[in-house]
C-alpha positions in Angstrom: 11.8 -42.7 -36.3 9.0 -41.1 -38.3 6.7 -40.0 -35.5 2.8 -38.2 -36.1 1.4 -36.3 -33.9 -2.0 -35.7 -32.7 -3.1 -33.1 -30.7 -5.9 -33.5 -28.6 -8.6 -30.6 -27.8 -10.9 -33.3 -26.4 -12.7 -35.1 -28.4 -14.0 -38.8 -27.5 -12.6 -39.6 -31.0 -8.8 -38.6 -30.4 -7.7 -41.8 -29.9 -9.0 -43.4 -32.7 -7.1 -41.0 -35.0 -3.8 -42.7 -33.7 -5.4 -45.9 -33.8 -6.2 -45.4 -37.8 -2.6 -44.2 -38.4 -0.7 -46.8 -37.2 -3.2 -49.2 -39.3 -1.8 -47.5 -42.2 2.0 -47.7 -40.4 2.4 -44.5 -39.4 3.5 -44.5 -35.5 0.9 -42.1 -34.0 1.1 -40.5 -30.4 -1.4 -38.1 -28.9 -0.3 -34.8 -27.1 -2.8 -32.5 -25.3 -2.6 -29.1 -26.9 -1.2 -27.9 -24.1 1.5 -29.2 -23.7 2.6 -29.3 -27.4 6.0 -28.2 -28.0 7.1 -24.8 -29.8 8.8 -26.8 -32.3 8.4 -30.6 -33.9 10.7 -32.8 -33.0 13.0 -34.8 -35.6 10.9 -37.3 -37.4 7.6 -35.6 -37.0 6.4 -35.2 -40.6 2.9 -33.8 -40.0 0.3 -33.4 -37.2 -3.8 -33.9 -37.0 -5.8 -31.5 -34.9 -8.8 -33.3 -33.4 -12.0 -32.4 -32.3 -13.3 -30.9 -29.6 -16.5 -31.0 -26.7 -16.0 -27.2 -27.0 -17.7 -24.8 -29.4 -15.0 -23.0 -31.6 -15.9 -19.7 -30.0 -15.2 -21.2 -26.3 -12.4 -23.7 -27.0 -8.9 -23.7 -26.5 -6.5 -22.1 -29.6 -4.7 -24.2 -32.1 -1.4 -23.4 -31.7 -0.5 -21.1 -35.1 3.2 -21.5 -34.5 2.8 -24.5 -36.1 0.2 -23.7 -39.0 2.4 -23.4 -42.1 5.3 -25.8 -40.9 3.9 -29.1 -41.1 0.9 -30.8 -43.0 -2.1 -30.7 -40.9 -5.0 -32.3 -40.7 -8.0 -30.4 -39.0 -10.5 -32.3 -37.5 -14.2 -31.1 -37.0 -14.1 -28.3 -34.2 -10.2 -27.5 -35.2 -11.0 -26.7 -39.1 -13.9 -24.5 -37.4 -11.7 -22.9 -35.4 -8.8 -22.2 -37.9 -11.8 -20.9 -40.5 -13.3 -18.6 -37.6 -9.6 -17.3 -36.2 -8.3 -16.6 -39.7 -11.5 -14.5 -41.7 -13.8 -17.1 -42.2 -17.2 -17.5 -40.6 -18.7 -20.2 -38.1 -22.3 -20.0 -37.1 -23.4 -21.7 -33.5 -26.4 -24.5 -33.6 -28.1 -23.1 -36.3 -27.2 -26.1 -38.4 -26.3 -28.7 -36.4 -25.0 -32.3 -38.1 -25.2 -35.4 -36.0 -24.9 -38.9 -37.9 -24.2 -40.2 -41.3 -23.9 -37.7 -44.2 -23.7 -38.0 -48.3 -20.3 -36.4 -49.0 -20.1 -34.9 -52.5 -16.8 -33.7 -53.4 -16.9 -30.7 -55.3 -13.0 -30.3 -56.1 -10.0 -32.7 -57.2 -7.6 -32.9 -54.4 -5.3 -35.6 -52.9 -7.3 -36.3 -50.0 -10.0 -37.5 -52.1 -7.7 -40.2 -54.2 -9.4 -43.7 -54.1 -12.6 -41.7 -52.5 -16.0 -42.8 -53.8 -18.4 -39.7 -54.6 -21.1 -39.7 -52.3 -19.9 -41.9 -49.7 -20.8 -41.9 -46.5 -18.9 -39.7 -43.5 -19.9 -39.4 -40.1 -20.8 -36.0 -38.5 -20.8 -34.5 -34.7 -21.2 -30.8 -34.8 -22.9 -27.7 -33.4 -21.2 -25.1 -35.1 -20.7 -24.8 -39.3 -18.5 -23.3 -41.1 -20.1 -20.7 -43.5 -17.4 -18.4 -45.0 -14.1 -19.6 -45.5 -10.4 -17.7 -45.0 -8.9 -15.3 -48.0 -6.6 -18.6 -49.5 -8.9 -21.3 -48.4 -11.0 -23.1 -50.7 -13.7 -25.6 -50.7 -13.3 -29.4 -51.8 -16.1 -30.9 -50.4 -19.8 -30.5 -49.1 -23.0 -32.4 -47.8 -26.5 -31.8 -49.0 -26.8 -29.6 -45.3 -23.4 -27.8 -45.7 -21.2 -26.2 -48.0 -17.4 -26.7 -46.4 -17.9 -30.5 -45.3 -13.7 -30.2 -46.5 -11.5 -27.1 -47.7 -7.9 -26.8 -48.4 -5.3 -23.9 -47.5 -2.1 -24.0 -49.4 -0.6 -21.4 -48.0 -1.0 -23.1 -44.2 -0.4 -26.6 -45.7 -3.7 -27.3 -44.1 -7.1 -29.8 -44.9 -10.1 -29.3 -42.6 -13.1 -31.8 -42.5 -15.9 -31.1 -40.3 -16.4 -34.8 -40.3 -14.6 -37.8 -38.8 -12.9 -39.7 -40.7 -11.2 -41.1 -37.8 -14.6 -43.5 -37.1 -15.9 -46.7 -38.7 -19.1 -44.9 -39.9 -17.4 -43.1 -41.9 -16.6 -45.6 -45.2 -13.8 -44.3 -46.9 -11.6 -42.9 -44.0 -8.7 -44.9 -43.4 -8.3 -43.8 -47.0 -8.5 -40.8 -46.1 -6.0 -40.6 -43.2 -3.6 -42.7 -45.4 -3.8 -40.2 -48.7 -2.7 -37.2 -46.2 -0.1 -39.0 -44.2 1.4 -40.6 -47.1 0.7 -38.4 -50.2 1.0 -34.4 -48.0 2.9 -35.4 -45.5 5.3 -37.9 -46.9 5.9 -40.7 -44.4 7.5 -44.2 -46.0 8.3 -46.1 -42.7 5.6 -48.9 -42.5 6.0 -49.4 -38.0 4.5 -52.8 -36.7 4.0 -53.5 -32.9 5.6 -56.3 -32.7 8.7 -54.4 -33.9 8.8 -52.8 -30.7 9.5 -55.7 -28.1 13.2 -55.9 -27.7 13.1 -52.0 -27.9 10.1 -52.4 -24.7 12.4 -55.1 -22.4 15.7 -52.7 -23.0 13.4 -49.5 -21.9 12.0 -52.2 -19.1 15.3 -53.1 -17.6 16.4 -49.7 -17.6 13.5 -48.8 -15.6 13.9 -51.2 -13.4 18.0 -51.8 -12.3 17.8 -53.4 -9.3 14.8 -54.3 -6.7 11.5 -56.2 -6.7 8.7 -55.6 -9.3 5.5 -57.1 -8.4 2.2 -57.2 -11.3 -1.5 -57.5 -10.3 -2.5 -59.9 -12.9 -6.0 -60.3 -14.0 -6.1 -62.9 -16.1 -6.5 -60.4 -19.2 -5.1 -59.8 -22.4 -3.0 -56.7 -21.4 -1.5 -57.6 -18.0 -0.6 -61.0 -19.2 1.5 -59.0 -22.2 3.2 -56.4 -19.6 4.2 -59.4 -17.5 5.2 -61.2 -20.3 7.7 -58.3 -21.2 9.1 -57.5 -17.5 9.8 -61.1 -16.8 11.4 -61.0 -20.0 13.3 -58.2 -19.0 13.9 -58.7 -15.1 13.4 -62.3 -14.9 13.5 -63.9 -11.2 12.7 -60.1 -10.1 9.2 -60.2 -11.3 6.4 -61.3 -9.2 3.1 -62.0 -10.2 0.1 -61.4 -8.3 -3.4 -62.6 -9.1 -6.6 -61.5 -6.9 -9.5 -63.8 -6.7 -11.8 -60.9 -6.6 -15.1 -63.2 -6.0 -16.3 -61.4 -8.9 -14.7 -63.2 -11.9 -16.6 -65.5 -14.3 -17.2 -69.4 -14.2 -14.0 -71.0 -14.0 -12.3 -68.2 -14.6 -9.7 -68.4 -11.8 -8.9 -71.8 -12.8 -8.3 -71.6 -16.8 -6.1 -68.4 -15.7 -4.1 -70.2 -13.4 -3.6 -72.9 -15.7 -3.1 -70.9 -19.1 -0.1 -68.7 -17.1 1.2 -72.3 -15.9 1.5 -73.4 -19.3 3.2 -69.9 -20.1 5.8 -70.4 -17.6 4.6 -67.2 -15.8 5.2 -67.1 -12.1 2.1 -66.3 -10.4 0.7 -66.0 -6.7 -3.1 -66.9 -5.9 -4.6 -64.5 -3.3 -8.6 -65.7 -2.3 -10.1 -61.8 -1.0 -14.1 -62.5 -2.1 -15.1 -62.2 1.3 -13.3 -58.4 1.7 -15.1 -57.6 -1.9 -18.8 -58.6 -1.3 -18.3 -57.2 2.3 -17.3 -53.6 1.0 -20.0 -53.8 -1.7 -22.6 -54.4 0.4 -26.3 -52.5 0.2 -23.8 -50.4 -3.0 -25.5 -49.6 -6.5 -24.0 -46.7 -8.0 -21.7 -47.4 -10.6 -19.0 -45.4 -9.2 -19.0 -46.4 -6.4 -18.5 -49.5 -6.7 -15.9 -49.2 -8.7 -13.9 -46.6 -6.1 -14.9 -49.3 -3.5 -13.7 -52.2 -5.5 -10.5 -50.0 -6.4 -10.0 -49.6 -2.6 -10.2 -53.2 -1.5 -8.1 -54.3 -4.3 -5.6 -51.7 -2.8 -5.3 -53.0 0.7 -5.5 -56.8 -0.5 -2.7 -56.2 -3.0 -0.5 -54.3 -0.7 -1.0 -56.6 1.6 0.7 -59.4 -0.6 3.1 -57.0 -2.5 4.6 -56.1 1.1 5.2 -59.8 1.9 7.8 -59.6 -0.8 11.5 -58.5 0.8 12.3 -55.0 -1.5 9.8 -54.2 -3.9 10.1 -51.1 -5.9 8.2 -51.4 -8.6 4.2 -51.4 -9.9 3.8 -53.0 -13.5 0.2 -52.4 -15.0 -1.2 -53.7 -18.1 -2.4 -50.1 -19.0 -3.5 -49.4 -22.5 -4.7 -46.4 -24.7 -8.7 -46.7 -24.5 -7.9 -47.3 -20.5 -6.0 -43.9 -20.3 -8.5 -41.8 -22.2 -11.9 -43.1 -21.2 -10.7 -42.6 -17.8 -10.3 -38.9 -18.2 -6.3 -38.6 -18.8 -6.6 -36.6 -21.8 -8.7 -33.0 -22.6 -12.1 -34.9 -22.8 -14.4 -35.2 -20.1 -14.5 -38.6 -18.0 -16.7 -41.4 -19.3 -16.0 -43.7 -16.5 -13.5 -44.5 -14.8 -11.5 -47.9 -15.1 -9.9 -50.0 -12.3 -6.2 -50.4 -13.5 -5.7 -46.3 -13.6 -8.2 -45.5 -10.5 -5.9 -45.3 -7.6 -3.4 -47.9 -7.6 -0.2 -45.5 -8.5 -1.1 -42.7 -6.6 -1.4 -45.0 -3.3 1.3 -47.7 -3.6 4.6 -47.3 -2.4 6.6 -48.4 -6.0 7.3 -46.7 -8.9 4.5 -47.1 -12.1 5.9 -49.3 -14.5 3.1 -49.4 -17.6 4.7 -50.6 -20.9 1.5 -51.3 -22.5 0.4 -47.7 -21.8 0.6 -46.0 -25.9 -0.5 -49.4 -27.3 -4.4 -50.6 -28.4 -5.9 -53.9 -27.8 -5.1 -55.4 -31.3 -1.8 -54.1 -30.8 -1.2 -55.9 -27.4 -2.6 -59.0 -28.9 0.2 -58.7 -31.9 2.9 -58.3 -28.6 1.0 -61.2 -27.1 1.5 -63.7 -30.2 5.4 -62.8 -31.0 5.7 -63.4 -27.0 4.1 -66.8 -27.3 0.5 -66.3 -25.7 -1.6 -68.8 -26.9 -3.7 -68.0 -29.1 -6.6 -69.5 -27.5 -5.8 -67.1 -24.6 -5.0 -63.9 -26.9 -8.5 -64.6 -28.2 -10.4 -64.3 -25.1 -13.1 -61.4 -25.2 -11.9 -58.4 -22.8 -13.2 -58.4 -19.2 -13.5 -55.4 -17.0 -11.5 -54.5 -13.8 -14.4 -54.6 -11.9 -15.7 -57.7 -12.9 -19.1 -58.9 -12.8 -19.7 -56.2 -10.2 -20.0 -53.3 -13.5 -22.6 -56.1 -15.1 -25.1 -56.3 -12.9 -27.0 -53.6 -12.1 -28.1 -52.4 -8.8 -26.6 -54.0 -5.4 -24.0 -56.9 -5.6 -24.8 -60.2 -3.7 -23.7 -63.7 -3.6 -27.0 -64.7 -5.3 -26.8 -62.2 -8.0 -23.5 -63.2 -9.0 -24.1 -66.7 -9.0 -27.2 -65.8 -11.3 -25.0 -63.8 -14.0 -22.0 -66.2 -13.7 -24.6 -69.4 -14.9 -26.3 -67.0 -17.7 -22.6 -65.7 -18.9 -21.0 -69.2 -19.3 -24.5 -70.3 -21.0 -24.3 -67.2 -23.2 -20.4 -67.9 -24.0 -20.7 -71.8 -24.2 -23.2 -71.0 -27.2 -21.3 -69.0 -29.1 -18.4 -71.6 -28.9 -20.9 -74.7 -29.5 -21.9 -72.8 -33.0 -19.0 -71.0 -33.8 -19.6 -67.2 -33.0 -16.8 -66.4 -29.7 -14.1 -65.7 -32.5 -16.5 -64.1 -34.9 -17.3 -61.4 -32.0 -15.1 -59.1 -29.9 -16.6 -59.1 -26.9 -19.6 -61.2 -25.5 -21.3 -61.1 -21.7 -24.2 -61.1 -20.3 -25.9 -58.0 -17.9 -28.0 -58.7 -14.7 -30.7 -56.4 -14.2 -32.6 -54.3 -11.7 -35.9 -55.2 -12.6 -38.4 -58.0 -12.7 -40.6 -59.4 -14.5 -44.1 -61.5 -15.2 -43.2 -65.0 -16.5 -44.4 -68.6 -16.3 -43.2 -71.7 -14.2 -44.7 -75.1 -15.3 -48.7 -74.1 -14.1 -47.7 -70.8 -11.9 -47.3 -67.7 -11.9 -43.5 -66.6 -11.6 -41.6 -63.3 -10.9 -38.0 -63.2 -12.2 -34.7 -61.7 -13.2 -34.2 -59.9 -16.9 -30.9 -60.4 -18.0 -29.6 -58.7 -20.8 -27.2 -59.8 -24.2 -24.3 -58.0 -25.3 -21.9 -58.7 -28.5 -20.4 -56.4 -30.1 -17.9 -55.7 -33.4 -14.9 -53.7 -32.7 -11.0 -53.7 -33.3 -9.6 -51.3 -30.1 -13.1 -50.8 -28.1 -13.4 -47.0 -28.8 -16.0 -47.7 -31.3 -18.4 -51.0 -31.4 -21.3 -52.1 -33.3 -23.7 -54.8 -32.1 -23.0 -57.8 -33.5 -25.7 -59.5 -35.8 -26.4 -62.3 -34.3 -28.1 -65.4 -35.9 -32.0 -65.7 -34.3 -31.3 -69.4 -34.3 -28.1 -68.9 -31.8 -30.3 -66.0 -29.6 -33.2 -68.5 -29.3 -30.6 -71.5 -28.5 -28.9 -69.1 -25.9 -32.6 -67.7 -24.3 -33.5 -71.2 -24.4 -30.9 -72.8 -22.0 -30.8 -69.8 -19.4 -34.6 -69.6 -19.0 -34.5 -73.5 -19.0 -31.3 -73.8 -16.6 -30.7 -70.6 -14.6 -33.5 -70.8 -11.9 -34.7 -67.4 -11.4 -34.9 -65.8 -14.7 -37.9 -65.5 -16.7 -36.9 -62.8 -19.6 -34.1 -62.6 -21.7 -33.1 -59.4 -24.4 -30.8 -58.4 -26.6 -28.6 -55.2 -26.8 -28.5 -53.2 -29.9 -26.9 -50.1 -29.3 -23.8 -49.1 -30.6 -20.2 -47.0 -29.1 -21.2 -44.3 -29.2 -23.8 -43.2 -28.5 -23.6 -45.7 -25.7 -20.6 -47.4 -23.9 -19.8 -51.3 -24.3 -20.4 -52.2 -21.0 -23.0 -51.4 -19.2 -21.7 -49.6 -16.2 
């Protein structure tokens, strides 16, 4: 199979660069750069170097065995590196670039093809290249640098010193797709859904004999790696569901119901009582989520030992999980509760099919499975719960406040026809109070906070331009129906700079 590589030095971006090849077709997987092997493997037709947190003069080598074998692509701190290691020249913060830049080709090259001139590409970098390597040569600038892109023949090399890899940057996937189809020469056209049969052979193999059991959350992605080891294992599967006390309204019930009509086997376990208890007087983000990590460990083992011979764990997993959690080069963001202690703790073997696929992706599994769509369609919904979306200390109160603003928020985007028109809607409980007005009196209330955002794989997101009419109509019925809160706002920010959720 015709396999890409991407070797990560740590940038936040990494993943994306995999997620934009395989929108093209190209199968993508992402290696740290150390461990990289000496040689490609068979079907590895060309390689992208990302970026980096590191300057070029502190970071980690690109590894020159395999400069000159293999089209490569290098990616903002790697073409600094590659023009400072070979004879070229890289200055540190003198000119730094951070945001949206004209890009003005200056040279005909392949990378280009389809490329408008002065299009927009996103920049994030310290360091600039100023002199190039003997061979290299220039095919693009910005009105701030003069080696935005350059080309060397001799290394069968491209480096940007922008990202293509990111929405901001307009013309990118065209970009990606002119190098991995025009230099390097992959044909293969790989879809997902391709991959089931090829995931439930690899799943019974993995799991011969014994008990698997799968801490379901009523999600996207653990309902997909169910889905493909009952598939695969069959009356061997068990499937666990935790009542948290921290999911929305009517949650439990519509997930319950939707894995009932999906002929999933699954086991209720009520444990709100052990979760408020051990988040008590808590407000750090952190902690709560090592504390919520912890109770769901005990409560889960708990059940999972019931069952006579378990030896495996399945986890709904997935790319964005992995790397935001700090499994690759770059530092952690956050970390997230199906890779926070689980594995590491339990008794079974780690069974994460999910674990090299994106959202979309899951969602494609999810449909050839059978999923209904109305259930694929469901905006994400972190580990943690409501316990990451309101801010400060958790209490019965607080959650019944956010659960009543939430479903108000959500019930008006389906009333005017926005839920499937956004990827990911909720609402955020915050620390503070404010000044408002009850019928005659003075009042002193909650803020909470609105959050939609655009997005394919939730490594990048955008806010979502709401219509004032459906803001107003939302503001409207949780000031008029939510006793206790006397301000509602609305979120703009976008991923990056800051994260989609707010814890």
């Amino acid at each position: 199979m015709e396999k890409l590589l991407v070797v990560d030095f740590g940038s936040q971006y990494t993943l994306l660069i995999a997620r934009r090849a395989r929108e093209v077709g190209v199968y993508a997987e992402i290696v740290p750069y150390y461990k990289l092997p000496p040689e490609p493997e068979p079907g590895v037709k060309g390689v992208i170097f990302s970026g980096s947190y590191a300057s070029a003069s502190e970071g980690p080598p690109l590894p020159e065995g395999w400069l000159g074998r293999l089209p490569a692509l290098a990616i903002c701190y790697s073409a600094q590196w590659v023009a400072a290691h070979y004879g070229g020249a890289v200055i540190e913060g003198e000119r730094r670039e951070y945001g949206p830049a004209k890009l003005l080709i200056t040279d005909s090259s392949p990378l280009f093809a389809g490329v408008a001139q002065g299009s927009t590409v996103w920049m994030s970098h310290a360091d600039t290249i100023t002199a190039l390597p003997a061979g290299a040569h220039p095919i693009a600038a910005t009105e701030n640098i003069p080696y935005a892109a350059y080309e060397w023949p001799e290394k069968k090399l491209i480096g940007v010193q922008f990202h293509p890899e990111v929405s901001h940057t307009a013309y990118g996937p065209q970009m990606l797709e002119n190098f991995l189809r025009r230099y390097c020469g992959y044909t293969a056209h790989w879809r997902p859904e391709d991959t089931i049969e090829a995931l439930v052979q690899d799943l019974r193999a993995a799991m011969p004999e014994g008990q698997a059991v799968c801490a379901l959350s009523g999600g996207v992605d653990s309902t997909v790696a169910a889905l493909l080891a009952y598939k695969a294992i069959g009356e061997r599967f068990h499937g666990l569901f935790v009542d948290t006390g921290l999911l929305r309204k009517g949650e439990r019930e519509a997930v319950l119901q939707a894995y009932a009509q999906i002929g999933l086997p699954v086991q209720l376990i009520q444990a709100e009582e052990a979760f408020l208890k051990a988040l008590k007087g808590i407000t750090d983000p952190e902690e709560k989520r090592r504390r919520i990590g912890h109770v769901f460990i005990e409560v889960f083992e708990r059940a999972a030992r019931s069952i006579p011979d378990v030896r495996y764990l399945i986890q709904g997993t997935i790319y964005p999980d992995v790397v935001e959690s700090g499994a690759s080069v770059a530092p952690t963001i956050k970390s997230h509760h199906n890779v926070g202690g689980l594995p590491e703790q339990l008794p079974f073997a780690l069974v994460e099919p999910l674990r090299l696929f994106f959202k979309d992706e899951v969602r494609r599994l999810g449909q050839k499975l059978g999923v209904p769509e109305s259930f694929l369609q469901r905006h994400p919904f972190p580990g943690p719960g409501l316990a990451v979306r309101i801010l400060g200390e958790v209490t019965p109160e607080r959650l019944r406040t956010l659960r009543e603003a939430d479903a108000r928020f959500i019930e008006t985007l389906h009333e005017t026809g926005w839920y499937d028109r956004v990827w990911q809607a909720f609402a955020v409980l915050l620390p503070v109070s404010t000044v408002g007005v009850a019928g005659d009196n003075r009042a002193y209330g909650q803020v909470v906070a609105l959050r939609a955002v655009l997005s394919t794989d939730g490594m990048t997101a955008e806010p979502s331009p709401l219509p004032y009419e459906v803001l107003l109509r939302t503001t409207q019925k949780i000031l008029q129906e939510v006793p206790g809160i006397t301000r509602v706002v609305y979120d703009l920010a976008s991923k990056p700079p800051a994260t989609i959720e707010w814890e």
